[in-house]
C-alpha positions, 0 to 999 in steps of 0.5 A: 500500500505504501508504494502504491501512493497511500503512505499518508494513510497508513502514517494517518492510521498508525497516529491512531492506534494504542501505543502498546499494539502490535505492527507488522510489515510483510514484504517479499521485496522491501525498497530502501524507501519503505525500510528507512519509513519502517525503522522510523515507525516500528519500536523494536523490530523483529526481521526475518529474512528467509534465504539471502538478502537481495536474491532469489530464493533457489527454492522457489520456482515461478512458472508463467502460464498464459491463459486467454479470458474465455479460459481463465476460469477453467484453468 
């Protein structure tokens, strides 16, 4: 949502929470940008990253499968 041009409303919403809430970002990919906003926003951050930063996971395979409209639905 924040690079999608909705970033005063998060920050709008995160104004109105209750401190002692829980905050959580998920992200397969996360841009300096939305890094630095996060470590301004989040109190004690927790990172889990899974295999190596900036690469792609070899464990993962992406296939792309191109589908005409009419059969969009069956397939």
């Amino acid at each position: 949502m924040l690079k999608m041009g909705f970033q005063q409303q998060v920050l709008d919403i995160l104004e109105n929470i209750p401190n002692d809430c829980q905050t959580i970002l998920v992200s397969a990919t996360i841009p300096t940008s939305i890094e630095q906003l996060a470590s301004q926003l989040l109190h004690n951050p927790v990172r889990i990253i899974t295999g190596e930063k900036n690469l792609p996971c070899a464990n993962v395979r992406q296939i792309i499968l191109w589908v005409e409209d009419p059969a969009k639905k069956k397939k």
